[in-house]
C-alpha positions as CSV (number, residue, x, y, z in Angstrom):
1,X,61.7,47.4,-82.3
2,X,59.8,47.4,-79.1
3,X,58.0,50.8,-77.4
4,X,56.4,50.7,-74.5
5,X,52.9,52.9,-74.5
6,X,50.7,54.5,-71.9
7,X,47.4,55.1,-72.0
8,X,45.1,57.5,-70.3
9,X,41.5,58.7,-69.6
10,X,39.0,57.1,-72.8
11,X,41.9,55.8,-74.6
12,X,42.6,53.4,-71.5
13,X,39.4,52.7,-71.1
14,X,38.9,51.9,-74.6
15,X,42.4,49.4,-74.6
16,X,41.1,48.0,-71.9
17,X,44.6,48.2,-70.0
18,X,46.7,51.2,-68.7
19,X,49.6,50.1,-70.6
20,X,51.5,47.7,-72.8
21,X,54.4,47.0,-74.6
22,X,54.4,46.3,-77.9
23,X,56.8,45.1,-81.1
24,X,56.2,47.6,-83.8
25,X,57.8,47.8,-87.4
26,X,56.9,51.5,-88.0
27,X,58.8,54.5,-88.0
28,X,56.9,57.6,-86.7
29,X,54.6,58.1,-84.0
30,X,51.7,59.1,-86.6
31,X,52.4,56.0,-87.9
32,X,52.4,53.6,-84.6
33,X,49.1,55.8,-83.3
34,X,47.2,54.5,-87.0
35,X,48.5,50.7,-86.1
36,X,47.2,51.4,-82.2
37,X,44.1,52.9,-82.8
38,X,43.2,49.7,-85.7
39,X,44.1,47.8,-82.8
40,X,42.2,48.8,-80.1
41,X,39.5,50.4,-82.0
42,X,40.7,54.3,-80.9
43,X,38.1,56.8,-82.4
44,X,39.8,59.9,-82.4
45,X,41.9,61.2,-84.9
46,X,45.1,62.6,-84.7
47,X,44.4,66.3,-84.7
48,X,42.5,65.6,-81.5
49,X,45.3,64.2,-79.6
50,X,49.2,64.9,-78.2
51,X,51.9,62.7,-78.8
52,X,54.6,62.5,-75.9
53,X,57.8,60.2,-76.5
54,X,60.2,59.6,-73.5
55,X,58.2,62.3,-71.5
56,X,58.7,65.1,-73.9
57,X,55.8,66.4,-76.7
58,X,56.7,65.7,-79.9
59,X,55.5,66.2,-83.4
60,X,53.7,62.9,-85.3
61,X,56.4,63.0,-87.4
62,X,59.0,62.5,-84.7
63,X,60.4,59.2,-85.0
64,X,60.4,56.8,-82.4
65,X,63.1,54.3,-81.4
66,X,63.6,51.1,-79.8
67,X,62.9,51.6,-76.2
68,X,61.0,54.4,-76.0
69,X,57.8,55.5,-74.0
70,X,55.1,56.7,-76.5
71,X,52.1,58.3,-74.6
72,X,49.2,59.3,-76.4
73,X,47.3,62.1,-74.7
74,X,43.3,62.1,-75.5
75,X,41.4,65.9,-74.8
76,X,40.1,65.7,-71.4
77,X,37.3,67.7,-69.9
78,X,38.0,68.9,-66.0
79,X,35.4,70.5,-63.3
């Protein structure tokens, strides 16, 4: 299947691109972050982050489809 991800603020920075689709075997988006983050070399784990699919928060055990929009949100710091 093919998702289509979005990244923001250190995890951007770290894929070196804003976005990216990709084809993907697995099933859950706990699974897809561990094959992204062996990818691109992410350093947080999942407790740290969100997990938004087709615009809507989601558990890591939602499972994701062919098609969607997988965002994964990194904590931020504001001032």
């Amino acid at each position: 299947m093919k998702v289509h991800l979005l990244y923001f603020a250190s995890l951007r920075d770290r894929a070196g691109c804003a976005e990216e689709s990709i084809e993907t075997g697995v099933s859950t988006a706990g699974d897809l972050y561990v094959d992204i983050a062996k990818r691109h070399g992410f350093s947080f784990a999942p407790e740290r982050l969100r997990v938004a699919v087709n615009g809507a928060l989601v558990p890591w055990s939602h499972a994701i489809a062919d098609g969607d929009e997988v965002v994964f949100l990194p904590p931020v710091s504001g001032g």
